[in-house]
N, CA and C atoms as a LAMMPS dump frame, in Angstrom:
ITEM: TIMESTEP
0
ITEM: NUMBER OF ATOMS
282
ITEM: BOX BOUNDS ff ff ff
-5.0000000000000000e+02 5.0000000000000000e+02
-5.0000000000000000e+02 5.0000000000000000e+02
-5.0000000000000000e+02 5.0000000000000000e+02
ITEM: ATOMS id mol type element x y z
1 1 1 N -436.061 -60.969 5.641
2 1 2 C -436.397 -61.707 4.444
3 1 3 C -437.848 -62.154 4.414
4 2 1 N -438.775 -62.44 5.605
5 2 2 C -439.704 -62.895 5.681
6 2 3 C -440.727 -61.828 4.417
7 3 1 N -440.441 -60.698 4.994
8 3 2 C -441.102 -59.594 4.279
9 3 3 C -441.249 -59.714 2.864
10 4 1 N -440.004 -59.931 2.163
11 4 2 C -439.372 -59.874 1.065
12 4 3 C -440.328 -61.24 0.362
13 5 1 N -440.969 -62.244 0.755
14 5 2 C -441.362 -63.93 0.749
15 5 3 C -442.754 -63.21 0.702
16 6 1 N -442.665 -62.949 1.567
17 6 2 C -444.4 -61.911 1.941
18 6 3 C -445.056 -61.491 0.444
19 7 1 N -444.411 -60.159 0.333
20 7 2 C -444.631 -59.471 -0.899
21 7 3 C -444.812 -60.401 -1.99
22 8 1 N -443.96 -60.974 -2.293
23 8 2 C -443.367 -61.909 -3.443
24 8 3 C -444.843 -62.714 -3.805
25 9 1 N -445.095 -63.429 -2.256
26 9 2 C -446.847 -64.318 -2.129
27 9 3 C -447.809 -63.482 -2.536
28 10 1 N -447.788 -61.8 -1.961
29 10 2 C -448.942 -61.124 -2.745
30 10 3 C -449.385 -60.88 -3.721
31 11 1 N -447.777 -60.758 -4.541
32 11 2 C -447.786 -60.311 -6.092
33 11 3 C -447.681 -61.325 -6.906
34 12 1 N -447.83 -62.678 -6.358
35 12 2 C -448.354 -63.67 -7.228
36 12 3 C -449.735 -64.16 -7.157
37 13 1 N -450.123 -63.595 -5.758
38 13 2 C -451.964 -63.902 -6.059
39 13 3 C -452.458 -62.794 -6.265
40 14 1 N -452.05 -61.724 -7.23
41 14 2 C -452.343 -60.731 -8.009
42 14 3 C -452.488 -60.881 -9.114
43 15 1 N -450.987 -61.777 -9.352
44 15 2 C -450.67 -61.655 -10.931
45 15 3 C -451.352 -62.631 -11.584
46 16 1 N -452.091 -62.579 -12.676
47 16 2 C -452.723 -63.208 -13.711
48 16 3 C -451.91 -64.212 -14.269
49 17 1 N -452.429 -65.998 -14.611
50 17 2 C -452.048 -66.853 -14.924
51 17 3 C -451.634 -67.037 -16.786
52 18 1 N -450.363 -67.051 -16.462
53 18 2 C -449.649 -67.189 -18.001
54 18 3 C -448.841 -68.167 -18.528
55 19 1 N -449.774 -68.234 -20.156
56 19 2 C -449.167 -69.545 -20.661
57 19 3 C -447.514 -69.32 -20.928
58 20 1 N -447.016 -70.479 -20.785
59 20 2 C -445.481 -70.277 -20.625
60 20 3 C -444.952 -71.786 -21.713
61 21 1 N -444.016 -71.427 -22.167
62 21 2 C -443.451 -72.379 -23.177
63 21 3 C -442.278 -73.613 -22.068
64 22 1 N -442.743 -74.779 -22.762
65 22 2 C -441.774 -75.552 -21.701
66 22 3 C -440.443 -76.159 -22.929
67 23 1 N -438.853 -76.338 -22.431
68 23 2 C -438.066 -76.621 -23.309
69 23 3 C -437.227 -77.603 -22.344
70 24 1 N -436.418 -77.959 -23.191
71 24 2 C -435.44 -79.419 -22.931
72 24 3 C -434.079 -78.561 -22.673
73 25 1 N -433.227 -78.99 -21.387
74 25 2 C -432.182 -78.379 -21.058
75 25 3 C -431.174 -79.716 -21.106
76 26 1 N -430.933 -79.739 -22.135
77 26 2 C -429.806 -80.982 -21.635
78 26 3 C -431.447 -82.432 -21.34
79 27 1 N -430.916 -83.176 -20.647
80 27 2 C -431.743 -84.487 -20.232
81 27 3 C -433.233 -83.762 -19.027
82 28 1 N -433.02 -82.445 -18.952
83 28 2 C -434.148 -81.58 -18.197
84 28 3 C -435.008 -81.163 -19.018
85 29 1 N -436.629 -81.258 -18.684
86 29 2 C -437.691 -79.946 -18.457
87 29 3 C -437.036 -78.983 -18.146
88 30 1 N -437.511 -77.561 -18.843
89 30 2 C -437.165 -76.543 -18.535
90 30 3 C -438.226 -75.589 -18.181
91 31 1 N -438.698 -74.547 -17.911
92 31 2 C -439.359 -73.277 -18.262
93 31 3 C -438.972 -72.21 -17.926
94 32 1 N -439.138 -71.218 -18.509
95 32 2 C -438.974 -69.901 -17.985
96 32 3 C -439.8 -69.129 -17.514
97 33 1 N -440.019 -68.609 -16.236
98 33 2 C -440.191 -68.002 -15.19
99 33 3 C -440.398 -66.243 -15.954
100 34 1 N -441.7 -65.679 -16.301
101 34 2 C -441.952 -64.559 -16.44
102 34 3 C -441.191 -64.125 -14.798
103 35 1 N -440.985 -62.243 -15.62
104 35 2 C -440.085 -61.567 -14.425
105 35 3 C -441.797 -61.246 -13.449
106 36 1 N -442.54 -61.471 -13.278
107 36 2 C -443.746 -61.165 -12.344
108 36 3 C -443.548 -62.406 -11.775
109 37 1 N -443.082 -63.369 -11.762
110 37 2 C -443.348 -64.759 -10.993
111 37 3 C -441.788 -64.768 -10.473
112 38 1 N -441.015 -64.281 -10.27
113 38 2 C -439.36 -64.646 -10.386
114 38 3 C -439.067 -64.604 -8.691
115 39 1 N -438.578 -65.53 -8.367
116 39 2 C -438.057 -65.944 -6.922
117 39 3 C -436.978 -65.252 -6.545
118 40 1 N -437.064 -64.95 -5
119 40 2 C -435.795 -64.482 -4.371
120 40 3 C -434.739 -65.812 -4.667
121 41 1 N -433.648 -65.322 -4.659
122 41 2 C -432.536 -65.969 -4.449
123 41 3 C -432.084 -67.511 -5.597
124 42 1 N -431.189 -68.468 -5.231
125 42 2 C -431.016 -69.042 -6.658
126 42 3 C -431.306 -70.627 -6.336
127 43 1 N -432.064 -70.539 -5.287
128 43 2 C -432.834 -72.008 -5.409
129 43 3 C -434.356 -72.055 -5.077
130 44 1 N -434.763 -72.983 -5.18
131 44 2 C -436.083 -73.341 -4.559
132 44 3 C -436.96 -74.457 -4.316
133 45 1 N -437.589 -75.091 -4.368
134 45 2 C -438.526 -76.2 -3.849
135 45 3 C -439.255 -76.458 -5.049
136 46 1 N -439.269 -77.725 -5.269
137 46 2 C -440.533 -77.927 -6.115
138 46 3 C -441.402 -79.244 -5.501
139 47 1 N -442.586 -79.425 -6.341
140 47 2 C -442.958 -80.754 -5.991
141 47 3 C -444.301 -80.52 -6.566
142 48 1 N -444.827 -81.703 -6.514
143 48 2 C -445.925 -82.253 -7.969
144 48 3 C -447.231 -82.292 -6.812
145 49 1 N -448.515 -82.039 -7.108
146 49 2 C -449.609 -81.981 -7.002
147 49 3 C -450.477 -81.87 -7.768
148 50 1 N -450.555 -83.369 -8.073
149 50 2 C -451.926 -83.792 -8.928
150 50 3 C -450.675 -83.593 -10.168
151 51 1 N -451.838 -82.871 -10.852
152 51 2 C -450.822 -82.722 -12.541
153 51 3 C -450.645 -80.711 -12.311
154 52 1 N -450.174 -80.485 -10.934
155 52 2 C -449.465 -79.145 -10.752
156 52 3 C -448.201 -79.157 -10.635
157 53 1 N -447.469 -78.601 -10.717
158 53 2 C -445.603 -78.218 -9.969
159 53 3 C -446.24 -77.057 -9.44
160 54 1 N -445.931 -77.344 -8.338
161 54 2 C -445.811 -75.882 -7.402
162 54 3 C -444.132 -75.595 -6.996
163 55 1 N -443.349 -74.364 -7.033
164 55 2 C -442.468 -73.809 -7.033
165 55 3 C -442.716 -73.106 -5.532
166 56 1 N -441.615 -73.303 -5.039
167 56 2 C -441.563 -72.46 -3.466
168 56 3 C -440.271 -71.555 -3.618
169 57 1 N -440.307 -70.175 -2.819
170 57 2 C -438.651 -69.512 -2.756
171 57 3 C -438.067 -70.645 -1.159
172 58 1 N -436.901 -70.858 -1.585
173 58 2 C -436.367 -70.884 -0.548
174 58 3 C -435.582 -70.141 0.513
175 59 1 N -435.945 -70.065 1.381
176 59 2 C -435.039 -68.628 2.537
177 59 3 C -433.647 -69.376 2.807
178 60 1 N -433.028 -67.771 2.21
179 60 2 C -431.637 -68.073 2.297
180 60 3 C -431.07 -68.15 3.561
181 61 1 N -429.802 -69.677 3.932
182 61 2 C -429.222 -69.52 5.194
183 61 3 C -428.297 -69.105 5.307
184 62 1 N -428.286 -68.605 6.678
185 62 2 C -426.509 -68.071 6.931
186 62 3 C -425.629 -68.904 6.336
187 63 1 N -424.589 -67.753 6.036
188 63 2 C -423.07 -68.532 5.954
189 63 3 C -422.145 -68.516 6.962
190 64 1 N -421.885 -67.422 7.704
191 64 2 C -421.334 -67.361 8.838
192 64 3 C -422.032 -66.786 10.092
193 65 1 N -421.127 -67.306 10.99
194 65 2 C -421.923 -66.765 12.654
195 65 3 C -422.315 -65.315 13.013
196 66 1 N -421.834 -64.278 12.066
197 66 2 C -422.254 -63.17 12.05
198 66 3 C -423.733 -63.072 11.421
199 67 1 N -423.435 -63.453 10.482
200 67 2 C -424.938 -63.164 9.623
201 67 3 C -426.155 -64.223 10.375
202 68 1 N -426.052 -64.879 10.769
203 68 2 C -426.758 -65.794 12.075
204 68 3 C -427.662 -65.22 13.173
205 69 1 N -426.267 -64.239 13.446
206 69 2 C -427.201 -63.642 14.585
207 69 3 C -427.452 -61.937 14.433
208 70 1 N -427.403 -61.487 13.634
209 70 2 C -427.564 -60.399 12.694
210 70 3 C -429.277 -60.109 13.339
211 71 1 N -430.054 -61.37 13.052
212 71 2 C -431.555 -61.278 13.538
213 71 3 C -431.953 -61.677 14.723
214 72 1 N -431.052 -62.193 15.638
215 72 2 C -431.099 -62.579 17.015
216 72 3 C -431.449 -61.374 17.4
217 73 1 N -432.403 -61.359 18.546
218 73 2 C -432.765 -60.52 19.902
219 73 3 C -431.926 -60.224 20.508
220 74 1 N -431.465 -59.318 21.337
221 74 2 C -430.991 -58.71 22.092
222 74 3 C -431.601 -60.166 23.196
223 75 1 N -430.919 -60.424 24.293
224 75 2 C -430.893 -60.846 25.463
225 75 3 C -431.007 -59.749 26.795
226 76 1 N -432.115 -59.626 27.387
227 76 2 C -431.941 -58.418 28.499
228 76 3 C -432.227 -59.497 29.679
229 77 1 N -431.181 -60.265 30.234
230 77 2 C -431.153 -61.018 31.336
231 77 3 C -430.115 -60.791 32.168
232 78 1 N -429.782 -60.847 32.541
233 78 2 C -428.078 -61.167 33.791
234 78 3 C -427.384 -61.804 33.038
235 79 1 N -425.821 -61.847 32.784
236 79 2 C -425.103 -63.459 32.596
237 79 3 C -425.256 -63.778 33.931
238 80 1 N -425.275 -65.268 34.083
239 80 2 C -425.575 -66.147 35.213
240 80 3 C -424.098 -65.935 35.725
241 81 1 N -423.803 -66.366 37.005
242 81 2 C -422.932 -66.575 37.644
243 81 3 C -422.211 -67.762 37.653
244 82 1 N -421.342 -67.86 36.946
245 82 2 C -420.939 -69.223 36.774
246 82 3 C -419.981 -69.961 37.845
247 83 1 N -419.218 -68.823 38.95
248 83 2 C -418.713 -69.613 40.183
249 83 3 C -419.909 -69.446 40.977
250 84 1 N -420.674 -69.596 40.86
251 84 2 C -421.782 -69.491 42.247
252 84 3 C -421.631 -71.285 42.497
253 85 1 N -421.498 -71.216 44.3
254 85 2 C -421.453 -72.443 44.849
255 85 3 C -420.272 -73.277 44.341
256 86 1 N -418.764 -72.826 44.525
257 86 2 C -417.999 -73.723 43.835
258 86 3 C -417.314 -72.773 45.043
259 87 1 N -416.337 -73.604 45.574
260 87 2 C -414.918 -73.433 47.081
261 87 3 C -413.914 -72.261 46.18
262 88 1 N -413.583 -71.593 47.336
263 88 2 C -413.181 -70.156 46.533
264 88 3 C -411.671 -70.727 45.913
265 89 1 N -410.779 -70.484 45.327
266 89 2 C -409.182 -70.617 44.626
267 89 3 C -408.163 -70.237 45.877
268 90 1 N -407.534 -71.112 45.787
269 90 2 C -405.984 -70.794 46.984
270 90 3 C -405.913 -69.798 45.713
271 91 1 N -404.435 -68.747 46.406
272 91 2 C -403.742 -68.26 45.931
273 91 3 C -402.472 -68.326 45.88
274 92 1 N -401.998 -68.895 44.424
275 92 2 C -400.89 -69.168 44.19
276 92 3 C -399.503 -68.356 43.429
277 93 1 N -398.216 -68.947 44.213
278 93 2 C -397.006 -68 43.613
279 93 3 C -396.749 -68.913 42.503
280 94 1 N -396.191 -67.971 41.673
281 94 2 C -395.46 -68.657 40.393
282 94 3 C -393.986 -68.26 40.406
């Protein structure tokens, strides 16, 4: 996804600044987002600077433990030994 955020940053300091109409949604400011400015995914960040709104994408999080580690590294270590230094087990009848 980083990539995807990447691009997105290039092709907005490409794209040429456009006047945009602002409307009332209910008790909201609204605007609409030309498709050259349009964010991954269905939220994002805002926040005020000076008399700016700057708009951020937000990176989407996992939902489950699969998709989590989907981007995890490979581990090339040993598993540790987890009886190391512990008195060996009687052996028992059942």
């Amino acid at each position: 996804m980083p990539i995807a955020l990447e691009k997105i940053a290039a092709d907005a300091a490409e794209s040429p600044a456009r006047q945009v109409r602002l409307f009332r949604n209910g008790a909201n400011q609204a605007v609409r987002i030309p498709k050259e400015f349009e964010l991954p995914g269905k939220e994002a960040l805002i926040h005020r600077e000076g008399n700016k709104l700057i708009i951020e994408a937000v990176k989407a999080t996992a939902t489950t433990l699969a998709e989590a580690m989907k981007d995890w590294e490979d581990m090339n270590e040993p598993f540790p030994d987890v009886d190391e230094g512990l008195l060996p087990l009687d052996d028992i009848t059942l």
